[in-house]
C-alpha positions as a printed NumPy array, in Angstrom:
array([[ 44.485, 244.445,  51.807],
       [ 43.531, 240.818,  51.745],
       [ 45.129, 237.874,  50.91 ],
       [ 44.401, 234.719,  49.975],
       [ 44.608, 231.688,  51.513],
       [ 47.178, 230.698,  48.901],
       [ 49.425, 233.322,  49.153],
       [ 49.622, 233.003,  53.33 ],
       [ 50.037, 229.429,  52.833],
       [ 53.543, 229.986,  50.447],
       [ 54.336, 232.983,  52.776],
       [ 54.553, 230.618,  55.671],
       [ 55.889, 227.811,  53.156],
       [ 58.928, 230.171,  52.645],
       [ 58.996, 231.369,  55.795],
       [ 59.483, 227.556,  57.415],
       [ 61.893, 227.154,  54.451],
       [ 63.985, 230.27 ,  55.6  ],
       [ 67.708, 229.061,  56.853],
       [ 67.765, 230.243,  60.769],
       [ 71.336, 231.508,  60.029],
       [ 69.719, 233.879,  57.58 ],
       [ 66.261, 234.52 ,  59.936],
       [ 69.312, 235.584,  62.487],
       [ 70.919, 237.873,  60.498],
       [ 67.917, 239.838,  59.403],
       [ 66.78 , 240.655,  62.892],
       [ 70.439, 241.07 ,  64.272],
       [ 70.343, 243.593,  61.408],
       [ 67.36 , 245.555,  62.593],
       [ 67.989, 245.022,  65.893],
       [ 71.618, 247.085,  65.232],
       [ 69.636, 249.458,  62.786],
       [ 67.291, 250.372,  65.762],
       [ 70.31 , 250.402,  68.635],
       [ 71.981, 252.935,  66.165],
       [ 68.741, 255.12 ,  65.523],
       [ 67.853, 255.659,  69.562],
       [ 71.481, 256.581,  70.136],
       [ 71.101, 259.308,  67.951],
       [ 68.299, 260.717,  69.187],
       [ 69.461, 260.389,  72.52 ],
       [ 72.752, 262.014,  71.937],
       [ 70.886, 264.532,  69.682],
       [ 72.665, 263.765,  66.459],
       [ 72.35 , 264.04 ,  63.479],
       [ 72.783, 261.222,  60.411],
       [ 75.345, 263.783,  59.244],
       [ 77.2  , 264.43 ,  62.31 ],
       [ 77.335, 260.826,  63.21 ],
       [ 78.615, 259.626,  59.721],
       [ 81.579, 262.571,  59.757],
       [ 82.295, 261.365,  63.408],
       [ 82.81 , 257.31 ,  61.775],
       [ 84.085, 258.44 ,  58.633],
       [ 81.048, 257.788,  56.041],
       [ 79.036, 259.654,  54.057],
       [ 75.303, 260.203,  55.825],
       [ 73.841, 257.894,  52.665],
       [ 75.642, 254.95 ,  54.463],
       [ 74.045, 256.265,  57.576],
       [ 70.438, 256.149,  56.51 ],
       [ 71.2  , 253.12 ,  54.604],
       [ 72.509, 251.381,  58.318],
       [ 69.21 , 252.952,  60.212],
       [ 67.247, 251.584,  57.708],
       [ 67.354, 248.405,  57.814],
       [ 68.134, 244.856,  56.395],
       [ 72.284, 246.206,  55.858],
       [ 74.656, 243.421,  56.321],
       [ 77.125, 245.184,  58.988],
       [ 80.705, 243.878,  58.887],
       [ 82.467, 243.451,  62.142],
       [ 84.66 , 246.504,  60.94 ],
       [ 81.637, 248.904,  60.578],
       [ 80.666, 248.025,  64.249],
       [ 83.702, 248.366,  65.721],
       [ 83.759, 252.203,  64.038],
       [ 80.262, 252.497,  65.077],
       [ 80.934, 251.182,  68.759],
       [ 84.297, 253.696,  68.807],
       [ 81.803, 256.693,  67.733],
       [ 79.129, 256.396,  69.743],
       [ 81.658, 255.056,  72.648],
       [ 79.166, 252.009,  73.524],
       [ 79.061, 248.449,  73.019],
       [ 76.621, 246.973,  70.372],
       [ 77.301, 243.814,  70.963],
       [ 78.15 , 241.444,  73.671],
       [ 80.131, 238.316,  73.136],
       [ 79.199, 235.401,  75.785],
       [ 82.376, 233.957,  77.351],
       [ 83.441, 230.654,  78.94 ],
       [ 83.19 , 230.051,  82.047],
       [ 86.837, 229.557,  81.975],
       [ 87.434, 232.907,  80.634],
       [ 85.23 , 234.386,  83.195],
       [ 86.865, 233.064,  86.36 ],
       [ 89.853, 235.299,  87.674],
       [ 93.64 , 234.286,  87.403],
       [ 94.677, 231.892,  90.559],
       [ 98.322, 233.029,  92.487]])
């Protein structure tokens, strides 16, 4: 399918428009989507094993792995818990890094 010049041009228009806070969020939200579908199929599970083991229906499961879903902090922490892995990583300090001094 073609498009024309026109159409690429407000593409990129709304694109360049976008808010980066929202850019961020979309790909943070596939990027967990994806994290969540290759831990599946590397622990051989199901949608509807995984959502009885966090305590969802497998709809909410398919609607995560999909794509584009705004995850709370909650549902990643039950997710995390489930799978027993870390989805995300939170960059500290340097002063929260360095160990305790006697």
């Amino acid at each position: 399918m073609k498009h024309s010049k026109e159409t690429e041009q407000l593409f990129q228009q709304t694109l360049d428009n976008t808010p980066k806070a929202l850019k961020l969020q979309v790909v943070w939200s596939y990027q967990i989507a994806d994290w969540i579908d290759e831990m599946l199929k590397a622990r051989d599970l199901s949608q509807k094993e995984f959502a009885k083991m966090v305590g969802t229906s497998e709809a909410a499961v398919s609607h995560w792995v999909g794509g584009g879903h705004n995850f709370t902090l909650s549902t990643i922490a039950k997710i995390s818990a489930a799978l027993d892995a870390d989805i995300i990583h939170v960059a500290l300090s340097s002063q929260q890094n360095e160990p305790e001094k006697d």
